[in-house]
Phi, psi and omega in degrees: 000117164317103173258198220297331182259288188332321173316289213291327180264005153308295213292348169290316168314317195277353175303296190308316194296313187302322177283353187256330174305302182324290203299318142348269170316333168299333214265330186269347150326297184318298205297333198245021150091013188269167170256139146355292153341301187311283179308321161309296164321323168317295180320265176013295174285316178284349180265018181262197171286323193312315167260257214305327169298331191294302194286290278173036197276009150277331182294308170326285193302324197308311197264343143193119177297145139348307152310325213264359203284315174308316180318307183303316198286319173291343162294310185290328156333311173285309203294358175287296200297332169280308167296325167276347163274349149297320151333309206260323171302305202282358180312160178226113190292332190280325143291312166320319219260307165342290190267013181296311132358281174298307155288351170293313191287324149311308235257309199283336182290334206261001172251316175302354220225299168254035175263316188266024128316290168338308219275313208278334173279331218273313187284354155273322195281351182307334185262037187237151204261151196010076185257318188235168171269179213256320178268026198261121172264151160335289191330242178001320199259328158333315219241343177299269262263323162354294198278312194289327187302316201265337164314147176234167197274103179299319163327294214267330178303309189289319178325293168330302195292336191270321170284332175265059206346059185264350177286161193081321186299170170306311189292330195248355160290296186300351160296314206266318191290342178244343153314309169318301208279340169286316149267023162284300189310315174300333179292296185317343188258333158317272178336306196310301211310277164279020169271298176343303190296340173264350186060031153240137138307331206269334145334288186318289172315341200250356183273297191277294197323312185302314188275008176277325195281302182296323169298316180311284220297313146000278190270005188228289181293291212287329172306288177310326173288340163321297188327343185273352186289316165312333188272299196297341162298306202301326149319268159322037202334070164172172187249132191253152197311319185302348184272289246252315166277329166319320199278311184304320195298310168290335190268326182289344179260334154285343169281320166295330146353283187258008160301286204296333175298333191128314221254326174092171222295315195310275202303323134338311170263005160271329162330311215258324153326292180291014098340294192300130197330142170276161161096221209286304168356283196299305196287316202286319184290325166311286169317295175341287188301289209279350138338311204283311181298307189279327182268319193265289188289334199287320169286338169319290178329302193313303182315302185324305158314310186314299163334295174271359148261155174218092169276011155269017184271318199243127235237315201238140202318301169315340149318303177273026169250354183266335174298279179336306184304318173300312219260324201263352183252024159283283182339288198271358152311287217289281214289327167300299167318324188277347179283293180314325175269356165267030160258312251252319194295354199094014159321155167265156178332301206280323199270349173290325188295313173299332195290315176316293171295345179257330191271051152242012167268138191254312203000249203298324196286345182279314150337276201312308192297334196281319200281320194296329164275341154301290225261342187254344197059036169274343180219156204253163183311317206287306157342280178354278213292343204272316150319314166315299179295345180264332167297325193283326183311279200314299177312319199270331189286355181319278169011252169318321191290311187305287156038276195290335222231292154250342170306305189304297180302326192287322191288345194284329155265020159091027182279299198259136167279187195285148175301163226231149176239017196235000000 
């Protein structure tokens, strides 16, 4: 047994091995046109039981212990609250206003459609054995299997959209704007989810009332006091440090914030994102955060995840035929629906077709939810890994699809800027 300095010095091991596994899988992600993103979640999973425990399953346990595990999950806690609140900077509120409309009409199709996909695999795996946990009612696994079928990867969704030079446009606001509003929805049906496993109703309420309540107040009284923080960077042409531990400081009390509410971290620091002074700001916190953010902290979750799949649990053909099921009524639930209601709002074919194909990537927020039902014992290892696996399918087919359908022809004509590599 590992004690308390053995941990902290155990856990720079488990960094190093982690940030060279990531960067390594980021670059070959990269080579075949893929984010970054794609790879690191890959590792993530090879650095679990799944490879490396399989191949190395003593080196494995040696290099993360059991004890060690909380350590990894609160660090990766902060780099989730720092990549979303670097989300929320880069958000663009102006187009969101343009395009509200369209996005909602997007957000709810791209949620009604594999929310009842969801609702219809959770009444077959319920009657199948140890898919859920022994206090998981019909209710609970509906409204679970629901939320994760309908979430979309908001994170890793902007990631893209910032890497194929889709930001500021119209296609990558209605994109990201309606992906946000699919996962707010999705939390709110999370909250239900546990309040039910705890039997207080009055959870639920104080999850969404609190967290509508935090969003008002957020975005309308804390934007403006925010605002001299943006004048005094610009004065100075740079954000100077006490400004720089203020922001942080606000932002770690909004992730606790909206934790303790119920709704959890992430969303509490993109608030606050989608808060903070536009402009010269924005751009100087980005440069600051985000490297720091993207390289260090950011592979931890993916590990963390990683950790707790076991795609040798599922071994035997009916597994991978529930995997198969899964993956394919993600695809044409999520992705169909979002093609049809952007046909339906005048969209042209191609840009309905891209709309489809970027909400139909799940990844990192489809992670949180899968570790929070794992971790509450509302879905079993075996469930877990079989989601793991259709986010990372539904995350890698984003891409490619988009690609095939409008990237390539919109840069060729000068629609979109050149892909963005850094």
């Amino acid at each position: 047994m590992l004690d308390t300095f053995e941990l902290s010095a155990h856990f720079f091991l488990q960094l190093a091995v982690i940030l060279l596994a990531c960067r390594l899988a980021g670059w070959v992600a990269r080579l075949i046109h893929q984010p970054q993103v794609i790879g690191e979640m890959i590792a993530g999973v090879a650095l679990g039981p799944s490879i490396f425990g399989l191949w190395l399953p003593e080196a494995q346990a040696w290099l993360f212990p059991e004890p060690s595990k909380p350590i990894l999950f609160a660090v990766s806690q902060v780099g989730l609250a720092l990549y979303m609140f670097l989300v929320g900077v880069e958000f663009q509120g102006d187009l969101l206003r343009q395009s509200g409309r369209s996005a909602l009409a997007v957000s709810v199709a791209g949620m009604a459609a594999p929310f009842v996909a969801g609702v219809a695999i959770a009444a077959w795996l319920v009657r199948e054995p140890g898919m859920f946990g022994p206090q998981v009612h019909l209710f609970e696994a509906t409204l679970f299997l629901g939320a994760s079928m309908a979430i979309t990867a908001f994170p890793m969704l902007a990631r893209i959209i910032y890497e194929r030079g889709l930001t500021g446009t119209a296609l990558g606001t209605l994109t990201l704007a309606a992906g946000a509003i699919d996962d707010a929805a999705a939390w709110c049906v999370l909250a239900i989810v546990l309040a039910s496993l705890d039997h207080s109703w009055p959870v639920a309420a104080k999850a969404i009332g609190g967290g509508v309540a935090y969003a008002v107040v957020v975005l309308s009284v804390g934007r403006r006091l925010l605002r001299p923080l943006g004048a005094r960077a610009e004065r100075a042409g740079s954000i100077p440090q006490p400004v720089l531990v203020l922001t942080l400081a606000l932002l770690m009390l909004g992730a606790w914030c909206t934790d303790i509410l119920g709704i959890y971290a992430v969303f509490g620091a993109f608030v606050l994102g989608v808060a903070m002074p536009r402009g010269f700001f924005a751009e100087t916190l980005r440069r600051m955060l985000g490297p720091l953010t993207v390289a260090l902290l950011l592979p931890l979750f993916f590990t963390f995840s990683g950790l707790n799949t076991r795609l040798d649990l599922l071994a035997d053909p009916r597994s991978w035929l529930i995997a198969l099921v899964v993956l394919l009524a993600a695809c044409l639930a999520k992705g169909g629906a979002c093609w049809w209601a952007a046909r339906c709002l005048g969209e042209e074919q191609r840009t309905a077709l891209a709309v489809g194909a970027l909400m139909n990537a799940r990844g990192l927020m489809e992670l949180i939810i899968l570790n929070i039902g794992l971790q509450r014992g509302i879905i079993s290892h075996a469930l877990f890994s079989i989601f793991v696996v259709m986010a990372i399918a539904t995350t890698l087919l984003a891409t490619p699809v988009f690609e095939w359908v409008y990237g390539s022809r919109a840069r060729a004509t000068g629609e979109l800027g050149p892909e963005r590599r850094d």
